[in-house]
ROKOLLO-811706 format. One line per 2 residues: number of its first residue (from 1); their letters; for each residue x, z, y of C-alpha. Coordinates in steps of 0.2 Angstrom, whole numbers, padded with zeros to 4 digits. Layout:
N
NUM> a> X/Z/Y | ...
***
This chain:
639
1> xx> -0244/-0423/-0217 | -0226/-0423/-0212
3> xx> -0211/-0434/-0216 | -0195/-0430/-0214
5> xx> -0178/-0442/-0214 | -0161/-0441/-0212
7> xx> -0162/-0424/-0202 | -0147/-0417/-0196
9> xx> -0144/-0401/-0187 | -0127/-0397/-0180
11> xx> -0121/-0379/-0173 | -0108/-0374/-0162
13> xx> -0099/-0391/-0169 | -0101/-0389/-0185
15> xx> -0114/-0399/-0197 | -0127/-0386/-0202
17> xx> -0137/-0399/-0213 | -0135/-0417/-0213
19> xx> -0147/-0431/-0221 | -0160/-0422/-0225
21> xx> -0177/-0430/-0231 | -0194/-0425/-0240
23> xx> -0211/-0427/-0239 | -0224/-0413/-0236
25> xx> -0241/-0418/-0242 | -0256/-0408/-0242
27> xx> -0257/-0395/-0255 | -0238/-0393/-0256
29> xx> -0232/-0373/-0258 | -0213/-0376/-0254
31> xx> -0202/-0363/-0258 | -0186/-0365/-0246
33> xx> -0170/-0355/-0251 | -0152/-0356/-0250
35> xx> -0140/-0342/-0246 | -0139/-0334/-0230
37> xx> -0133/-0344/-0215 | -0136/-0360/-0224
39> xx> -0151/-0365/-0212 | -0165/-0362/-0219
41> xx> -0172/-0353/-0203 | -0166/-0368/-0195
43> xx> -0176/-0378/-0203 | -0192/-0371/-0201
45> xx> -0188/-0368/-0183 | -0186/-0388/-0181
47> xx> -0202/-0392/-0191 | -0210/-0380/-0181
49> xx> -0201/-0390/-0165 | -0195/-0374/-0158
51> xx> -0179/-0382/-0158 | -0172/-0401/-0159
53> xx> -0163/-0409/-0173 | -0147/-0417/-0168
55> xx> -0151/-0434/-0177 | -0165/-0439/-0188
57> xx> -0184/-0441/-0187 | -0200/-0432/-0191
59> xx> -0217/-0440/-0191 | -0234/-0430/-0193
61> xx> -0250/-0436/-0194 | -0262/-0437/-0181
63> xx> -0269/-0418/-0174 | -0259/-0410/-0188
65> xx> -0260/-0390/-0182 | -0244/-0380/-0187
67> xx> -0243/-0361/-0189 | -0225/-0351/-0188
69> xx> -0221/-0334/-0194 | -0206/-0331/-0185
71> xx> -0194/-0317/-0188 | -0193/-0312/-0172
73> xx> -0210/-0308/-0161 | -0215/-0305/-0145
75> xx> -0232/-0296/-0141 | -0238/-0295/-0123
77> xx> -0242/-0276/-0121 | -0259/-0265/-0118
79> xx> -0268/-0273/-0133 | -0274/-0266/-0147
81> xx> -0274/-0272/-0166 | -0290/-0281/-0166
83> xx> -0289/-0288/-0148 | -0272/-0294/-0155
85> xx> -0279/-0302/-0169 | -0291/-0311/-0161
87> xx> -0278/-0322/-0151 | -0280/-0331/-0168
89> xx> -0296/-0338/-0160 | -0293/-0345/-0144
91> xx> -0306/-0360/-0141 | -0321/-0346/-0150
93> xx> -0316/-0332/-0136 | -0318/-0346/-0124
95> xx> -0335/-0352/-0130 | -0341/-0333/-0132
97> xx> -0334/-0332/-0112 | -0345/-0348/-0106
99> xx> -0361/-0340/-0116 | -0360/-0325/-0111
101> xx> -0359/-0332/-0092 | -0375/-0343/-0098
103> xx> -0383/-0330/-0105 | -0383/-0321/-0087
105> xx> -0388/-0335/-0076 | -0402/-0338/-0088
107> xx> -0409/-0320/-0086 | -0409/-0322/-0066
109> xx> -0412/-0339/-0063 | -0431/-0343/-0061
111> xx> -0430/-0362/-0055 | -0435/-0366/-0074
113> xx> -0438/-0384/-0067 | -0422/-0389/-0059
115> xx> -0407/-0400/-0066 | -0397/-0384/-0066
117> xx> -0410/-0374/-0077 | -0408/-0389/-0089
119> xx> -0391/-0392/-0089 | -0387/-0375/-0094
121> xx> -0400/-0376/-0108 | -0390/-0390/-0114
123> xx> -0375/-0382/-0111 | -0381/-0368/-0120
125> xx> -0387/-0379/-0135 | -0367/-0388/-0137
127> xx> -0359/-0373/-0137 | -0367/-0362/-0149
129> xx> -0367/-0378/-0160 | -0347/-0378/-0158
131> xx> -0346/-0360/-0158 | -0355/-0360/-0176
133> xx> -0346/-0375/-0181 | -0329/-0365/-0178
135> xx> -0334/-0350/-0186 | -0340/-0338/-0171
137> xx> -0354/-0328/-0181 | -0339/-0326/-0196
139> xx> -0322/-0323/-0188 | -0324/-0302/-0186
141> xx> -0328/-0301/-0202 | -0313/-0315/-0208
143> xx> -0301/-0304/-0198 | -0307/-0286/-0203
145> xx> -0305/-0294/-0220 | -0287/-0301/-0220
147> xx> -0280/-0285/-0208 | -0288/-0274/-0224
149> xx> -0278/-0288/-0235 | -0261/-0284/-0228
151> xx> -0262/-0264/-0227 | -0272/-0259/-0209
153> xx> -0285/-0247/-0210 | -0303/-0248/-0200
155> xx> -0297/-0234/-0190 | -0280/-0244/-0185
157> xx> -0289/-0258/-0178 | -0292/-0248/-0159
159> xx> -0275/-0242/-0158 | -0265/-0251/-0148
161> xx> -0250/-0263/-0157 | -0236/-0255/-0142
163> xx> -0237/-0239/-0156 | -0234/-0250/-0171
165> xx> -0215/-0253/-0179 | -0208/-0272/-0180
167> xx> -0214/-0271/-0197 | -0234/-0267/-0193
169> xx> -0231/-0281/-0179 | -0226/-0294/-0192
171> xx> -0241/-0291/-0201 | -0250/-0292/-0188
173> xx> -0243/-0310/-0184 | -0246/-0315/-0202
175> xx> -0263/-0309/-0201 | -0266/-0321/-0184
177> xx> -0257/-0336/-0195 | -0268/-0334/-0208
179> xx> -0285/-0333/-0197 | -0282/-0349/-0189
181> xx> -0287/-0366/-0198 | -0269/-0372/-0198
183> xx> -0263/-0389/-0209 | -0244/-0380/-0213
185> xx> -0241/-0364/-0215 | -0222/-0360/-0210
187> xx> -0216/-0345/-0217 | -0198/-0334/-0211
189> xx> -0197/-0321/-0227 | -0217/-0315/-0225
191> xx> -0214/-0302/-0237 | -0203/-0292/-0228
193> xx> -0209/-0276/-0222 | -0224/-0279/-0235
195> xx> -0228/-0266/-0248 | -0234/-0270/-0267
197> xx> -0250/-0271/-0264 | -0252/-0283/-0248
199> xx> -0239/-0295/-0256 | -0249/-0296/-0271
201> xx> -0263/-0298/-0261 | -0256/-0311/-0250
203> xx> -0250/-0320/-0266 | -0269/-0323/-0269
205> xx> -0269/-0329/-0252 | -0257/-0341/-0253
207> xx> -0262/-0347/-0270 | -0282/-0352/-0265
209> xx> -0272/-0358/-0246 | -0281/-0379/-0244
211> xx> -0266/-0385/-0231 | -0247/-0386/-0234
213> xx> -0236/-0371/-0235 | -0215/-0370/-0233
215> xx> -0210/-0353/-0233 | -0192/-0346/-0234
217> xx> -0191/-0330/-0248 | -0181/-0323/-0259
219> xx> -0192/-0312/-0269 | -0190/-0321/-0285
221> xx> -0207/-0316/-0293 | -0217/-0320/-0276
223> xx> -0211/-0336/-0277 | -0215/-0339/-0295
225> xx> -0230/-0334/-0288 | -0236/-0346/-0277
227> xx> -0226/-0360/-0274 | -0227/-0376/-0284
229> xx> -0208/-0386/-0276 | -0196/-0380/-0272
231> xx> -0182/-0386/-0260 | -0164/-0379/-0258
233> xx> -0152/-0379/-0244 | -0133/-0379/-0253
235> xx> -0117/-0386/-0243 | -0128/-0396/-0230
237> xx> -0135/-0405/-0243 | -0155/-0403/-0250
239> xx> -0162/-0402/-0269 | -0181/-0406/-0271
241> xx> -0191/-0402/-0287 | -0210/-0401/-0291
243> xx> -0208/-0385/-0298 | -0209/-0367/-0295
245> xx> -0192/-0356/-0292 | -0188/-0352/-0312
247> xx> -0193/-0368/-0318 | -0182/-0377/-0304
249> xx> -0167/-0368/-0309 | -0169/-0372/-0328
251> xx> -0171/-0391/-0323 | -0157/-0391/-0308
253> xx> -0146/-0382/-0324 | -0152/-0398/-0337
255> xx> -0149/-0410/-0324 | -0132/-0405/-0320
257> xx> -0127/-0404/-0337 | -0134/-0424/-0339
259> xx> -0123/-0428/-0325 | -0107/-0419/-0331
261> xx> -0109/-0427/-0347 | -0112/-0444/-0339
263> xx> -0096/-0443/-0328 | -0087/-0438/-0342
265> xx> -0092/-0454/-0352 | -0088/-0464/-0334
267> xx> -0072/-0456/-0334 | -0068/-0461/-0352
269> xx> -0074/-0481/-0347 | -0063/-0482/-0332
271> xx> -0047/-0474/-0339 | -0048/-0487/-0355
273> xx> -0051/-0500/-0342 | -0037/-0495/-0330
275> xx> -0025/-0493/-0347 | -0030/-0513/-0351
277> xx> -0027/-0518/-0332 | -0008/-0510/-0332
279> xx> -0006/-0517/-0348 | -0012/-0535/-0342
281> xx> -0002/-0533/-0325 | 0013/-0536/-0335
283> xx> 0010/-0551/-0345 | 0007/-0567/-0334
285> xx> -0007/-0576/-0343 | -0016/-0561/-0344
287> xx> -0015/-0559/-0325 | -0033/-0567/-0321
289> xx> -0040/-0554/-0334 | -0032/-0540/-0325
291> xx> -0039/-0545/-0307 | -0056/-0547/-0317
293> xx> -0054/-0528/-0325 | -0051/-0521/-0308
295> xx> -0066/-0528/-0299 | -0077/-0523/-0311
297> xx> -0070/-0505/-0307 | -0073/-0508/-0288
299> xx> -0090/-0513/-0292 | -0094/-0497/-0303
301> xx> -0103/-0482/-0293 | -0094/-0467/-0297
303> xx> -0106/-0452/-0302 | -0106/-0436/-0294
305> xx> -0111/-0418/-0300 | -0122/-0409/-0286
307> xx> -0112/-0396/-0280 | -0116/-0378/-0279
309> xx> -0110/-0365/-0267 | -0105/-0351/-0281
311> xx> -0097/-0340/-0268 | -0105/-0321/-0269
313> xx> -0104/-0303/-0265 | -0092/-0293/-0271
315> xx> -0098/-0276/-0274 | -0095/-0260/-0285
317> xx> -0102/-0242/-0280 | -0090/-0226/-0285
319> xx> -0096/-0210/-0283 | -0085/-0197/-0272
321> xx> -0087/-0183/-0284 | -0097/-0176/-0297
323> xx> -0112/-0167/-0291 | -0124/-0150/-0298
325> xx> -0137/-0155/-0309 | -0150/-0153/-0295
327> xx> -0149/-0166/-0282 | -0164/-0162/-0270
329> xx> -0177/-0149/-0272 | -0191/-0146/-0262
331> xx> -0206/-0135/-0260 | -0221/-0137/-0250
333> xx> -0214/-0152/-0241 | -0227/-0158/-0226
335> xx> -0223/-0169/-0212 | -0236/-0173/-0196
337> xx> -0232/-0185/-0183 | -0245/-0177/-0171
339> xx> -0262/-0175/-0181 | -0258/-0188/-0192
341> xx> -0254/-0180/-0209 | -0240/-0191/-0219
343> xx> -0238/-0178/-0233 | -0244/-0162/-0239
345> xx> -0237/-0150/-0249 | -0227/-0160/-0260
347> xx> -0216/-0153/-0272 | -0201/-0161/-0282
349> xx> -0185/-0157/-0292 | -0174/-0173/-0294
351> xx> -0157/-0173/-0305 | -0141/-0179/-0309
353> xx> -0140/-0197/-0310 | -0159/-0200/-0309
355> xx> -0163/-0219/-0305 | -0181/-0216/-0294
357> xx> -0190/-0228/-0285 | -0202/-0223/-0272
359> xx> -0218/-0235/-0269 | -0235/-0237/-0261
361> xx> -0243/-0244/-0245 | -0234/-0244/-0229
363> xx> -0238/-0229/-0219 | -0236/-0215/-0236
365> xx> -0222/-0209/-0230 | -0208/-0216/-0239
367> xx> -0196/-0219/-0228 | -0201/-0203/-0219
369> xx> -0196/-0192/-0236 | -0181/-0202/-0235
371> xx> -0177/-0199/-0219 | -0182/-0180/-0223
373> xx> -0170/-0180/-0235 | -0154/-0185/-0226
375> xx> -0162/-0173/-0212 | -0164/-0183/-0198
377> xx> -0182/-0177/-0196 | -0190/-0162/-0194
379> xx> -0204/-0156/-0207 | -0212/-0140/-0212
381> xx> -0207/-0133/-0230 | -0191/-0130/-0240
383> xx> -0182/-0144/-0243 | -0161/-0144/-0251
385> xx> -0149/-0154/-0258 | -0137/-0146/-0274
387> xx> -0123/-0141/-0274 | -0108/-0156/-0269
389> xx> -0121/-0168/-0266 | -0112/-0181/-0255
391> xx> -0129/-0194/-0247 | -0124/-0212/-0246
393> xx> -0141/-0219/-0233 | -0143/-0233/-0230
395> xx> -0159/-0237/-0218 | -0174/-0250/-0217
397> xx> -0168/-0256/-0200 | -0149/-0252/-0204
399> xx> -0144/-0269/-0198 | -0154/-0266/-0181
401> xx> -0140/-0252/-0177 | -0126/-0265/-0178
403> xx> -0119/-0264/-0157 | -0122/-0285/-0153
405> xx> -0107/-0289/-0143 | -0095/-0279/-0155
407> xx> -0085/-0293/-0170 | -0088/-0289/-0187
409> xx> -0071/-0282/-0188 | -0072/-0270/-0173
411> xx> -0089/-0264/-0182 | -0081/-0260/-0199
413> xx> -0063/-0253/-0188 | -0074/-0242/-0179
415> xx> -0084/-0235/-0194 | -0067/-0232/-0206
417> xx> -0057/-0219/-0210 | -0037/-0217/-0210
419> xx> -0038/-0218/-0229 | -0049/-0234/-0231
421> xx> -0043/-0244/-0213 | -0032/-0255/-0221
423> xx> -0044/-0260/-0233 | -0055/-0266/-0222
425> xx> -0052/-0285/-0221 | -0052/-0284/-0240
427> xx> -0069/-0275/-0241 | -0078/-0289/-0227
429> xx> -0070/-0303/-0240 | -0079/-0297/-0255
431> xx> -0094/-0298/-0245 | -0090/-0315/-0236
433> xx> -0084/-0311/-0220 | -0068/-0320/-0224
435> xx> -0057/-0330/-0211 | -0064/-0334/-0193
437> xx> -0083/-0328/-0200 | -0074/-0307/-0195
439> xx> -0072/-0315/-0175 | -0092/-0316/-0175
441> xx> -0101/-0305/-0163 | -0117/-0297/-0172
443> xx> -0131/-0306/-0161 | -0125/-0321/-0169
445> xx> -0127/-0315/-0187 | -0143/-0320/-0198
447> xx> -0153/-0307/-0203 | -0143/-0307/-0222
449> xx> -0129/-0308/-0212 | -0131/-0291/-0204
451> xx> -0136/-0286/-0221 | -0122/-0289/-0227
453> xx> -0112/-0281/-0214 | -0122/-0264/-0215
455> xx> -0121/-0264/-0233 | -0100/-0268/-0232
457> xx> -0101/-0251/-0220 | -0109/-0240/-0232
459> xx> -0094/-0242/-0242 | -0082/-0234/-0230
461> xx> -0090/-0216/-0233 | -0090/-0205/-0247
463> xx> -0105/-0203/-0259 | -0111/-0199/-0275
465> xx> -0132/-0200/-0271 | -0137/-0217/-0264
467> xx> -0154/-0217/-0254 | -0159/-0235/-0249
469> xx> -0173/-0240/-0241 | -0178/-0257/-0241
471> xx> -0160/-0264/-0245 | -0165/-0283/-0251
473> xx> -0174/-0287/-0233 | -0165/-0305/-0228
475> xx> -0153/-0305/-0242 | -0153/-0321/-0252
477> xx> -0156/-0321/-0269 | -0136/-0322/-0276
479> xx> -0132/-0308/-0265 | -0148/-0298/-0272
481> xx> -0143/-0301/-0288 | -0126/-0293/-0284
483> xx> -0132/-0281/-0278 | -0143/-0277/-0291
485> xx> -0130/-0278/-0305 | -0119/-0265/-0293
487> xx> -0132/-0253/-0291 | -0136/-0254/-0313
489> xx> -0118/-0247/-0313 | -0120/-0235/-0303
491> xx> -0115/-0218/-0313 | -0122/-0208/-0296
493> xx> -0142/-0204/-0294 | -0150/-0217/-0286
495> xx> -0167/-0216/-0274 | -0173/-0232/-0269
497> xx> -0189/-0236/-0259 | -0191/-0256/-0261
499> xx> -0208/-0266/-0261 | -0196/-0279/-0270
501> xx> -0203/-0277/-0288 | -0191/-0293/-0297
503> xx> -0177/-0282/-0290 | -0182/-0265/-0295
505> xx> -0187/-0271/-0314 | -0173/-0263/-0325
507> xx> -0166/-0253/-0311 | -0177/-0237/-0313
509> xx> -0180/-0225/-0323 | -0194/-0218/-0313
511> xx> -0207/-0222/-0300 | -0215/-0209/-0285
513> xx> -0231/-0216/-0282 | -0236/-0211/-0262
515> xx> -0253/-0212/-0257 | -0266/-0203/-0246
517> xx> -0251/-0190/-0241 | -0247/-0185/-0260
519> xx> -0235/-0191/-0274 | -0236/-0194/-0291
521> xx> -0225/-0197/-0304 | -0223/-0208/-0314
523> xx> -0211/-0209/-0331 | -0207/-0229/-0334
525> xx> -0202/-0243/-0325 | -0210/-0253/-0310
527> xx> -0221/-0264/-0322 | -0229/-0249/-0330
529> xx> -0232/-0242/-0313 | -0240/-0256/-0307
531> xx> -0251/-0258/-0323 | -0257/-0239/-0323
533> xx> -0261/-0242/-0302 | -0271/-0256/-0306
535> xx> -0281/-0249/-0315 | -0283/-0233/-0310
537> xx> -0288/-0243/-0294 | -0301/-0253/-0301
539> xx> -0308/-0239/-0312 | -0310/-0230/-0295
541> xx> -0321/-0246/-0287 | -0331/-0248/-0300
543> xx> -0335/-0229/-0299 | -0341/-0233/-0283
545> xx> -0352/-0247/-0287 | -0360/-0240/-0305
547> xx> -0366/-0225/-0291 | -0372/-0234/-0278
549> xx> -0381/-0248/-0288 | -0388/-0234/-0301
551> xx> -0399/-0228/-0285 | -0402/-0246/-0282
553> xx> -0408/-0250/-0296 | -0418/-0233/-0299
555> xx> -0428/-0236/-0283 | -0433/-0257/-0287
557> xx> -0439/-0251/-0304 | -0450/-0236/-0298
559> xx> -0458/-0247/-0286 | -0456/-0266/-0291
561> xx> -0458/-0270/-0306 | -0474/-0270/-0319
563> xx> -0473/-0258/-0336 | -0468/-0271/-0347
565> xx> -0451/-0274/-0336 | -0451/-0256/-0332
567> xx> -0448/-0253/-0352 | -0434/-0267/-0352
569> xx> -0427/-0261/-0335 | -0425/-0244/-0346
571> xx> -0416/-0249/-0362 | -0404/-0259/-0351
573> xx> -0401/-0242/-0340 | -0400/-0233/-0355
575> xx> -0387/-0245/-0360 | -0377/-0243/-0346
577> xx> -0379/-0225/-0347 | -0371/-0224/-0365
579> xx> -0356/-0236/-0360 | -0350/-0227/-0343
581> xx> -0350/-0211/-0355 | -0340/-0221/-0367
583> xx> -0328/-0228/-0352 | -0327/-0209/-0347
585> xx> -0323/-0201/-0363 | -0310/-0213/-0368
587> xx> -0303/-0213/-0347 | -0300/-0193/-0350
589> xx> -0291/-0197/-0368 | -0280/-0207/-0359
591> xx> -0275/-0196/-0346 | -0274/-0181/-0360
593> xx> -0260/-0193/-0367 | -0253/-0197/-0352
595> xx> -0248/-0179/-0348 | -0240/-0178/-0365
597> xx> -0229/-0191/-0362 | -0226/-0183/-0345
599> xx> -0223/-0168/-0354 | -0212/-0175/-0367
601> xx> -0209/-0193/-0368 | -0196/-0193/-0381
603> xx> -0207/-0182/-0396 | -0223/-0190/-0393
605> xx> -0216/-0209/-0390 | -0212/-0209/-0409
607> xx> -0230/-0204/-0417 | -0234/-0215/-0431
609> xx> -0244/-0228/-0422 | -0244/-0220/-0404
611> xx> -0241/-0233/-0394 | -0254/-0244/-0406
613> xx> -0266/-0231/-0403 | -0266/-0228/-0385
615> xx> -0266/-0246/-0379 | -0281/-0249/-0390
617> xx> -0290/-0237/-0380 | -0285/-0246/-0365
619> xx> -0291/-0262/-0373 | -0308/-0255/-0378
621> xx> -0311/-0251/-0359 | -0308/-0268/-0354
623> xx> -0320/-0275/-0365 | -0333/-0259/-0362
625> xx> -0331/-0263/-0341 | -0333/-0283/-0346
627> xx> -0348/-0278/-0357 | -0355/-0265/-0342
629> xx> -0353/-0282/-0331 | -0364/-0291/-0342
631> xx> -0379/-0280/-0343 | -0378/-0273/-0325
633> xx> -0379/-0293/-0320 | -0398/-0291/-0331
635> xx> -0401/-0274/-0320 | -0399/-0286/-0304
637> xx> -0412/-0299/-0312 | -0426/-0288/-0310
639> x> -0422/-0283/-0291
***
């Protein structure tokens, strides 16, 4: 599909990347990463040819279509979600045009006869062949679909995209890409802005995707996920491997070992040879042996350890000064933007050095119970931080704040205190603004860049509860990792809202589930949060469907069938019957133990075979709903 050689990329006189070469064949999912600034971005933008390389070639096959999720998108104004959407379809919005225009004049015309008459009868006859051909009786649907996919709801899809944030507008980018029959799939960080549930559905996505894919991430897990190679950017140089993110480190780890340990071994060679050369040098009828010796040592091709660009952040949290044992309290909390209810009534108590992450679809109100908390929204209700509490906030769009023209320096000068100025320099180092990288404006930074910088900032004011809100967008995956580590030792209470779930594992304690204006809590980590969603998810859809297809079913045997089937059509009802009670009992005794672990996690945790117990019961369901699948398949045979 694509090759790629020599490929060099030079900024503001400096080589960005140089030499770079690899193949993209069809079915490739290449994830692309490197640390911020190394080019990644870049890249993606030449492939895309957005921009031209300095030197180097690129050859793709014939008619090869490319798709490019830019970080940084324009929408023309006045459109709404759908109408946006359905620029994915160009040439079918033509065709629907031209038949439409067809349609008409066939309705008015009345010289049947004519050449005209008959050429738009053949007109008529091509483009509904090529409009079929493209999909035209599919594509609502297809986009309805994939909109659902990434977090719109039916009702979203008149409004108009002008009264959507970047982060809805990026989605409804990715939701275009995805329509359109592309060969590669360029990706610039997709799941930013995404929350657990469209990543995991776009995962899927990606997964079953026919064409080539190269996407730049630096979600860890979502790259497990769905890439198959991967391809890093370190010190201008490029490292390719067949193999998902984890498995590339553990090879790149076993290969550099090999090659250490062969250099050594070279080394060994060449300093016994050099010791025989000196010593031959001095005797004169070993002098021929000596020149021999030494181009043998000419001829020998030294080997070289890849090298890796180890430099990271720098970062440790301290808390200003010990806070009251409540930290926020709140009591019939609602919030409307207009008549659109985000929450209702929600009540919560959080403590002293609480570790909460807050999650769930876009739109929940997250940020916005954030943002209450800091108080820069309204809301209705009582809402108050405890005694000494010192808030530390760092926003979703924090780097979007940044003044472009400023330096990094003059940012971090204006923003400190007399007791932290001259630290300043000090602080931008540990988080690799070092030497002439201070002198750069803030347009200029890469969106990690600015991450840093706004991060760095935090630091300069007193805290001792951090709210963070989306914290990871653009940061590469040392830097997170850093980050990460900081935040695990942090003695203050921490509140973040991430849909980052590789970075929140092991980093909270507890989970705020948001969704359809409430919030529930949940005691454990993100894995378990994400188990006890999914099924209470599924257990809600199939709900649904035993309902619906129950009546279905009832009204086919009442009038269909003859006695004989009607008596089997009965037992198997009477089947389902007895397991959707079964499902039911055992669904209430799971949330009866639930609440008791709510109630008190530590007492009921150590039952003799608690754990053993409960997750049997979640077991027997499974096997119950894939049992219910089975007969309910027999139901559908006699419809």
């Amino acid at each position: 599909m694509l090759n790629v050689h020599n490929l060099s990329v030079t900024f503001m006189g400096t080589d960005l990347f140089s030499g770079i070469t690899f193949k993209l064949n069809k079915g490739d999912r290449i994830g692309l990463i490197g640390k911020n600034g190394a080019g990644k971005s870049t890249l993606l933008k030449v492939l895309s040819r957005d921009i031209e390389s300095s030197g180097g070639t690129m050859a793709f096959d014939r008619d090869v279509r490319i798709g490019f999720l830019r970080q940084d998108i324009d929408f023309i104004q006045g459109r709404t979600i759908l109408e946006e959407a359905y620029q994915a379809f160009v040439e079918i919005k033509e065709i629907e045009l031209k038949l439409e225009g067809i349609n008409e004049q066939l309705l008015t015309r009345t010289d049947y006869e004519s050449e005209e008459y008959s050429q738009l009868i053949h007109d008529l006859t091509d483009l509904t062949e090529r409009y079929e051909l493209l999909g035209g009786y599919n594509y609502q649907g297809d986009t309805e679909k994939i909109l659902q996919g990434l977090g719109f709801q039916r009702e979203d899809f008149d409004k108009l995209t002008d009264t959507f944030s970047g982060g809805w507008r990026m989605r409804i980018e990715l939701a275009k890409l995805l329509l359109q029959n592309n060969d590669i799939l360029l990706l610039d960080e997709p799941t930013n802005h995404l929350d657990i549930e469209s990543i995991i559905w776009l995962e899927n996505f990606l997964k079953n995707y026919s064409g080539a894919i190269v996407l730049v991430s630096h979600d860890k897990m979502f790259l497990n996920n769905v890439t198959n190679r991967t391809i890093e950017i370190s010190l201008g140089q490029i490292y390719d491997y067949k193999k998902p993110y984890s498995q590339f480190l553990e090879l790149r780890g076993e290969i550099k070992e090999k090659q250490l340990q062969a250099q050594k071994n070279q080394d060994k060679e060449i300093k016994a040879k050099q010791l025989l050369i000196d010593k031959f040098r001095a005797k004169a009828n070993k002098a021929s042996m000596a020149q021999s010796l030494i181009k043998q040592l000419d001829k020998v091709e030294r080997i070289e350890v890849d090298q890796d660009d180890n430099a990271v952040m720098n970062v440790r949290f301290a808390i200003s000064k010990e806070p009251g044992r409540i930290i926020v309290e709140a009591e019939n909390v609602s919030k409307y933007y207009g008549d659109k209810k985000i929450l209702e009534n929600v009540n919560l108590l959080i403590e002293r050095n609480s570790k909460i992450a807050f999650v769930g679809q876009n739109g929940q109100g997250k940020s916005t119970l954030a943002k209450m908390m800091v108080g820069e929204i309204p809301f209705k209700g009582h809402l108050k931080l405890g005694h000494n509490v010192q808030v530390g906030y760092f926003a979703q769009n924090q780097s979007e704040y940044l003044p472009p023209e400023k330096t990094v320096l003059e940012i971090m000068e204006d923003a400190a205190t007399d007791n932290n100025r001259m630290r300043v320099r000090d602080m931008l180092g540990s988080f690799l603004f070092g030497g002439d990288t201070v002198d750069k404006k803030a347009k200029v930074l890469s969106g990690g860049e600015r991450n840093r910088l706004a991060l760095c900032k935090l630091l300069l004011q007193p805290f001792n509860v951090l709210i963070m809100d989306e914290p990871t967008n653009h940061l590469d995956i040392a830097s997170k990792n850093v980050l990460k580590e900081a935040l695990k030792q942090f003695s203050g209470t921490l509140i973040l809202v991430s849909h980052d779930r590789e970075f929140l594992q092991g980093l909270t304690t507890t989970v705020y589930g948001f969704k359809d204006h409430i919030i529930k809590e949940y005691l454990g980590d993100i894995d378990y949060f994400l188990e006890q969603h999914k099924m209470e998810s599924l257990r809600d859809a199939e709900k649904r469907t035993i309902t619906k297809e129950e009546k279905s079913n009832e009204k086919s045997a009442a009038l269909l069938l003859s006695k004989d089937q009607g008596k089997d059509l009965k037992k198997l009802n009477n089947k389902l019957s007895k397991i959707e009670t079964e499902i039911s009992d055992l669904e209430f005794e799971i949330e009866k133990l639930d609440k008791e672990l709510e109630k008190n996690y530590a007492e009921v945790s150590i039952r003799l075979n608690f754990f053993e117990n409960y997750n049997t019961k979640k077991a027997t369901i499974e096997k119950l709903m894939l049992e219910w699948e089975r007969i309910e398949g027999q139901v559908e045979s006699f419809s």
